[in-house]
N, C-alpha and C positions, 0 to 999 in steps of 0.2 A: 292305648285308646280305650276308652271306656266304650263297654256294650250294650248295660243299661238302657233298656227300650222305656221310654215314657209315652204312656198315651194319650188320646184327645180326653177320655175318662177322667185322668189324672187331674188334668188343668183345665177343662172345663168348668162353667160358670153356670148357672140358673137362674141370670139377669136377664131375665125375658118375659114375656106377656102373652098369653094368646089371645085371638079376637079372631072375630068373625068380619070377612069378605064386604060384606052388606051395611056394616057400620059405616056412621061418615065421619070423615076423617076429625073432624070436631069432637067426635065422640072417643077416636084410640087416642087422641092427644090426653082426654083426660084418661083413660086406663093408662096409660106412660106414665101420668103425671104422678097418680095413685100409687102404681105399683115401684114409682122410680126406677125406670129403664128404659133402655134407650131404643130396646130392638123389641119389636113385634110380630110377632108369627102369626099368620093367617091359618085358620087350621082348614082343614080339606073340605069340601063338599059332600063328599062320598069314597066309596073307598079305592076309589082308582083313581080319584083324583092325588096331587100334588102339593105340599107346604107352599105358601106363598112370605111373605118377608118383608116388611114395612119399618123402616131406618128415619129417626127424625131429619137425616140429610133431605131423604126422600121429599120430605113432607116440604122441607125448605124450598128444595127445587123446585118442584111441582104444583106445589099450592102456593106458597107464600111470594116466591120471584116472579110468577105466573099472574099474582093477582085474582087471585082467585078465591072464592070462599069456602072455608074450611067446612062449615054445616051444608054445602052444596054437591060434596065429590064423596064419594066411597070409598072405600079402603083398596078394596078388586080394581079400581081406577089406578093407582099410583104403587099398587106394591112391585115387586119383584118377584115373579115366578113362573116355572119352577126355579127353588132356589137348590145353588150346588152343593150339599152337604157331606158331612163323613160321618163315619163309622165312629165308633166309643173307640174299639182296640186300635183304631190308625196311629204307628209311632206318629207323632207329633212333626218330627223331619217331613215326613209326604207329604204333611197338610199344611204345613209352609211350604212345601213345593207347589201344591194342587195351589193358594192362594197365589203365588207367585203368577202363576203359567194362568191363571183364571183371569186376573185382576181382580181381586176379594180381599176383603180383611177381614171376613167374620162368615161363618155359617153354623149351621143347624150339624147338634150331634146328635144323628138317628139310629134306632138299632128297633127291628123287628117293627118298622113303620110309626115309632114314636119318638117325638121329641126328646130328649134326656135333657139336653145343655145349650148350652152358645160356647163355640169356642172364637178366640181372636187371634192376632197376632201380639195382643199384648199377653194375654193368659199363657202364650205359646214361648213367648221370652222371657216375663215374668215369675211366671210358674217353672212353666218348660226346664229353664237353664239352672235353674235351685233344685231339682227334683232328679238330677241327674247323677248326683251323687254313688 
């Protein structure tokens, strides 16, 4: 059995955006569209504040099946947070676990209260199972 530890480091991505809370949702649509990605990170208020996590599903649900208008709602309205994130060094194995047992496909890879990555379940399979080597 191979020992080889791979980490969230390893296969992590930097397909992400940040944005501010207070934007309406009109507005991160065109930062996604700009930066082409899918995920976007609310950054904190302050410093005990929390990431929060903005997902175009998000947006689907909440603005678009809702009927609602996009240049009408904030980003702090329909994000997700706090969101549950990992560590850079987490073997890769936990954070398929941690998604499993959460219900998640995706989070924020943090180290010393900053962003680094996104990692998924696809980067975790993808990446993951070729770097095992």
């Amino acid at each position: 059995m191979n020992s080889k530890v791979v980490d969230n480091k390893t296969v992590m991505t930097q397909n992400f955006a940040m944005v501010e809370g207070l934007l309406t949702v009109a507005e991160a649509i065109e930062i996604a569209m700009a930066n082409k990605v899918e995920v976007l990170f609310v950054n904190k208020r302050h410093e005990n504040d929390e990431y929060g996590m903005l997902l175009m599903s998000d947006i689907a649900k909440k603005v678009v099946a809702k009927d609602k208008a996009a240049d009408r709602i904030n980003v702090y309205e329909i994000m997700t947070k706090p969101v549950v994130s990992v560590r850079s060094a987490m073997d890769i194995r936990y954070t398929a676990r941690l998604f499993d047992s959460m219900g998640i496909t995706r989070a924020p890879v943090i180290d010393n209260q900053e962003i680094l990555g996104l990692i998924t379940y696809n980067d975790i399979v993808f990446k993951g199972m070729l770097n095992k080597g």
